[in-house]
C-alpha positions in Angstrom: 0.0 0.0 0.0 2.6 2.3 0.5 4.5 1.6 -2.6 0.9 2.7 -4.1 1.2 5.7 -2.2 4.4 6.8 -3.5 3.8 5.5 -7.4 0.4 7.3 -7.5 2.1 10.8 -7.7 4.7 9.8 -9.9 2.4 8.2 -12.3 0.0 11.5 -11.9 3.1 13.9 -13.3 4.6 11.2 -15.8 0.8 11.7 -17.7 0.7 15.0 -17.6 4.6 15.2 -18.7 3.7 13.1 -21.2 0.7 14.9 -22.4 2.4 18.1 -22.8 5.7 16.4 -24.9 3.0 14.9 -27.4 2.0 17.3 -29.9 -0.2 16.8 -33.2 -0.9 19.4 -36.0 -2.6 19.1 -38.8 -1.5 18.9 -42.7 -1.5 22.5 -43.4 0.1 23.2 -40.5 4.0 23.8 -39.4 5.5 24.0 -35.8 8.5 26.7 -35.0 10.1 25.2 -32.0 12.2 27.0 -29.6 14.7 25.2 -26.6 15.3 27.8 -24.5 15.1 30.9 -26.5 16.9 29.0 -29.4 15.8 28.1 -32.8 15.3 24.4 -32.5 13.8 23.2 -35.6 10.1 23.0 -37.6 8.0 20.1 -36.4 5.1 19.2 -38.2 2.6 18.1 -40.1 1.6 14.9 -37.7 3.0 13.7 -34.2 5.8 14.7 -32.8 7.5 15.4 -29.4 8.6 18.4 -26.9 10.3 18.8 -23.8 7.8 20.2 -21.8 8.5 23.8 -20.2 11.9 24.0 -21.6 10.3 24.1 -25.7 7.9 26.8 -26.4 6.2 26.3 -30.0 4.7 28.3 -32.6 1.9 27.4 -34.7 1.7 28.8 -38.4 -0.6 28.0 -41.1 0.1 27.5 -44.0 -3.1 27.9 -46.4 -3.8 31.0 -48.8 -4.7 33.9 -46.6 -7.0 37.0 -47.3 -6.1 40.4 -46.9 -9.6 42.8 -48.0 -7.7 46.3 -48.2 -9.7 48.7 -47.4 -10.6 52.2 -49.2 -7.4 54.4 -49.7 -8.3 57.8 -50.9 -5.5 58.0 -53.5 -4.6 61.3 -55.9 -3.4 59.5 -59.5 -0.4 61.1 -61.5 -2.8 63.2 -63.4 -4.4 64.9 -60.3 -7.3 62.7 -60.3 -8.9 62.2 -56.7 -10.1 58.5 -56.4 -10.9 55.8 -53.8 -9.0 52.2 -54.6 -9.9 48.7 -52.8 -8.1 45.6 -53.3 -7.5 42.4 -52.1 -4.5 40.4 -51.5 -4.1 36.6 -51.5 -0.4 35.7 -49.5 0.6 32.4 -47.9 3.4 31.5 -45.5 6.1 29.6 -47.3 9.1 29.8 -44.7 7.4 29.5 -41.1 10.9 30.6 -39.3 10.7 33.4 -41.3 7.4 34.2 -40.5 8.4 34.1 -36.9 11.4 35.1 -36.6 11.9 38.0 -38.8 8.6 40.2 -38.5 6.6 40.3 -35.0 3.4 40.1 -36.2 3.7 38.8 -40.4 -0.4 39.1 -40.3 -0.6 42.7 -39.7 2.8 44.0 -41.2 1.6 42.5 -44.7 -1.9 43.7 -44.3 -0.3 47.5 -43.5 2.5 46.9 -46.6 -0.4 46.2 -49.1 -2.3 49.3 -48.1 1.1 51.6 -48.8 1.9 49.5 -51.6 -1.4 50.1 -53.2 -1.0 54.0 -52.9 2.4 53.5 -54.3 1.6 52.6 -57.4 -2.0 54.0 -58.3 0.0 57.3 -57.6 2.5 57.1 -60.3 -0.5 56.0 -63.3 -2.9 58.4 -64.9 -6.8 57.6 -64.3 -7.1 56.3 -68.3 -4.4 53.9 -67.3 -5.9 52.7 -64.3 -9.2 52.6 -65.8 -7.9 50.2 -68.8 -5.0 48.4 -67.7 -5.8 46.4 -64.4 -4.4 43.6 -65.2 -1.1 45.1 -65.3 -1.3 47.0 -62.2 -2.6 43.9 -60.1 0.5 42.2 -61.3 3.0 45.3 -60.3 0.9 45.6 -57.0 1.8 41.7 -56.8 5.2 41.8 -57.6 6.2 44.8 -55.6 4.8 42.9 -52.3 6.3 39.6 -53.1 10.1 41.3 -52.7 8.8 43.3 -49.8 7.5 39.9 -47.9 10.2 37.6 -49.2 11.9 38.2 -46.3 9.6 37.5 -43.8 8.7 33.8 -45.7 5.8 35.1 -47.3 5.0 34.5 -50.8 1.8 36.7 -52.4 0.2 34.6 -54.8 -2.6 37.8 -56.4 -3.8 41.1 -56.1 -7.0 42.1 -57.7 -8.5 45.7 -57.6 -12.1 45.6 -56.4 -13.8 48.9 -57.0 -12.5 52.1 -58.4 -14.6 55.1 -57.3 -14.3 58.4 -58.8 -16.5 61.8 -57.6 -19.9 62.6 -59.9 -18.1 65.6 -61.3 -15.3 63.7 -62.8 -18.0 60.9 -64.0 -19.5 63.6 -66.1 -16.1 64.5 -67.7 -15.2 61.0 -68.5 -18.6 60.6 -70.0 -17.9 63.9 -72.5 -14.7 63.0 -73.4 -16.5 59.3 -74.3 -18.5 60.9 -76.2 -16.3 63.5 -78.0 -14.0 60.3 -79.1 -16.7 58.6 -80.5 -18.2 61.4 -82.6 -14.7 62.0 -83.8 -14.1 58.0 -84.6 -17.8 58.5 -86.6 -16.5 61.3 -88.3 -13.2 59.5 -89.5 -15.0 56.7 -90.7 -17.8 59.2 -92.4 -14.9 60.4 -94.3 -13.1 57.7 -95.1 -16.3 56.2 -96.9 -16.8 59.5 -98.7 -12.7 59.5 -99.9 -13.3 56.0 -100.7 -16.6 56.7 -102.8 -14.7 59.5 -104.7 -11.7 57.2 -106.0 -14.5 54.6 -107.3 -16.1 57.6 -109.0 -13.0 58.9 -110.2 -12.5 55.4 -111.9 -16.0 55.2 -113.6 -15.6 58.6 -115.0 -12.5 57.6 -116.4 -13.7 54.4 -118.1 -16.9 56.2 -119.1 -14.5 58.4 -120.9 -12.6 55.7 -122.3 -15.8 53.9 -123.2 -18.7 56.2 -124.1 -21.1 53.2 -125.0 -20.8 52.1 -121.6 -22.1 55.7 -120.8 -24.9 55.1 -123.1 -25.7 51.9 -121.8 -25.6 53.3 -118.5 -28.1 56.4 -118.8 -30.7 53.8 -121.1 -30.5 51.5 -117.6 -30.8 54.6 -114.9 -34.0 55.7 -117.5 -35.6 52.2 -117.0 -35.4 51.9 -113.4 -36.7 55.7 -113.4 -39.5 54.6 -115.6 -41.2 52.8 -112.9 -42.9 56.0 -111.7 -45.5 56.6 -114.1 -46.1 60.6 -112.5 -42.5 61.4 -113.8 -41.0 62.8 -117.0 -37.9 61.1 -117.8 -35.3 63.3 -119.9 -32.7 62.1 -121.6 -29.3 63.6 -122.7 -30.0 62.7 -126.3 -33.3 63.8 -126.4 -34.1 67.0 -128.7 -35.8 70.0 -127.0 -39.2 69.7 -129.5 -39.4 65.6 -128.0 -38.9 67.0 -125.0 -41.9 69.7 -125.3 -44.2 67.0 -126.8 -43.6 64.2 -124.2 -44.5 67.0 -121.5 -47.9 68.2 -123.4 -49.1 64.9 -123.9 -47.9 63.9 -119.9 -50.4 67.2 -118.9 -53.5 65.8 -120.9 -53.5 62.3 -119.6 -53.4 64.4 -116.1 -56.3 66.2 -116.7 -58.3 63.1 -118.1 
């Protein structure tokens, strides 16, 4: 009995030892484990083992995080007051990194991709940010990625959300649409007319090298005239006396 006594205890703290050495994390997970203040390794994914109270662990994760930016009032190169959103998409690729160089990785890329994203919609002119977002998202991406390589954190995307711009500029952009549009309407206008002079140049010039072609011509444009029966139809070869006769006889079958 009291050899029972004196196990009991023992048995008591070797569990709970025990239960504090094992540790289990899960597949997308990574364990930063320091002996005494000292880098001691990464542990992880699975079971593993710790010395209890002299290893103190970190726990990272590893999946795609979120970062939704919030509204930055931003002024474009061209003077252009807007407000940009965004959102970022970074994972940890190096936990020690993520540990070990930044204090807090969560907040300092969260607070990088806000300056980042007034960074570079300040350089670009409204058009260009209007157009070309593709681009941009991929210099927003890059630009973070060296900033956080550092730290062990690789950004995998940027997109820009919503670009809002004040009522009066709204207004502008619509005129200057429209402007552009009524000048593309006018170059085509003219093209077609530039284009419809050469062909006319052409048959003139092969109506002068062919005048029956010219006859032929003026007999067909009379036929298809001919159609209306209220109209007098006067042709270049036609003598003036025809011409008088044709229009007596067209006024008597009027008054019938």
């Amino acid at each position: 009995m009291a050899l029972f006594d004196f196990l009991f205890p023992l048995l008591i703290v070797a569990i709970f030892i025990l239960s504090k050495a094992i540790k289990i994390v899960n597949e997308y997970e990574r364990v930063v484990i320091f002996r005494l203040g000292r880098l001691s390794g990464i542990k992880g994914p699975g079971l593993f083992f710790i010395i209890p109270v002299i290893d103190t662990v970190v726990k990272i994760d590893l999946r795609v995080v979120t970062i939704d930016v919030p509204k930055q009032n931003v002024i474009t190169k061209d003077n252009v007051t807007v407000d940009v959103d965004a959102i970022v998409y970074y994972k940890v690729v190096d936990p020690s990194s993520a540990v070990n160089e930044v204090e807090n990785y969560r907040y300092a890329t969260s607070t990088l991709s806000q300056t980042t994203l007034r960074d570079v919609i300040g350089q670009i002119e409204l058009d260009e940010l209007l157009s070309n977002r593709e681009e941009i998202n991929k210099d927003i991406q890059e630009m973070l990625d060296v900033a956080t390589d550092p730290w062990g954190i690789k950004v995998t995307g940027v997109t820009l959300r919503d670009v809002k711009i004040d009522d009066t500029m709204l207004r502008a952009i619509a005129k200057q649409a429209e402007a552009e549009r009524e000048k593309r309407a006018r170059i085509i206008l003219s093209e077609g007319e530039f284009i419809a002079a050469e062909k006319m140049k052409e048959a003139a010039q092969l109506y002068q090298d062919m005048p029956a072609g010219l006859k032929l011509r003026e007999l067909q444009t009379i036929s298809e005239v001919a159609r209306e029966k209220n109209l007098i139809v006067i042709s270049s070869s036609m003598e003036i006396g025809g011409i008088a006769a044709m229009s007596k006889a067209f006024s008597e079958k009027n008054k019938s």
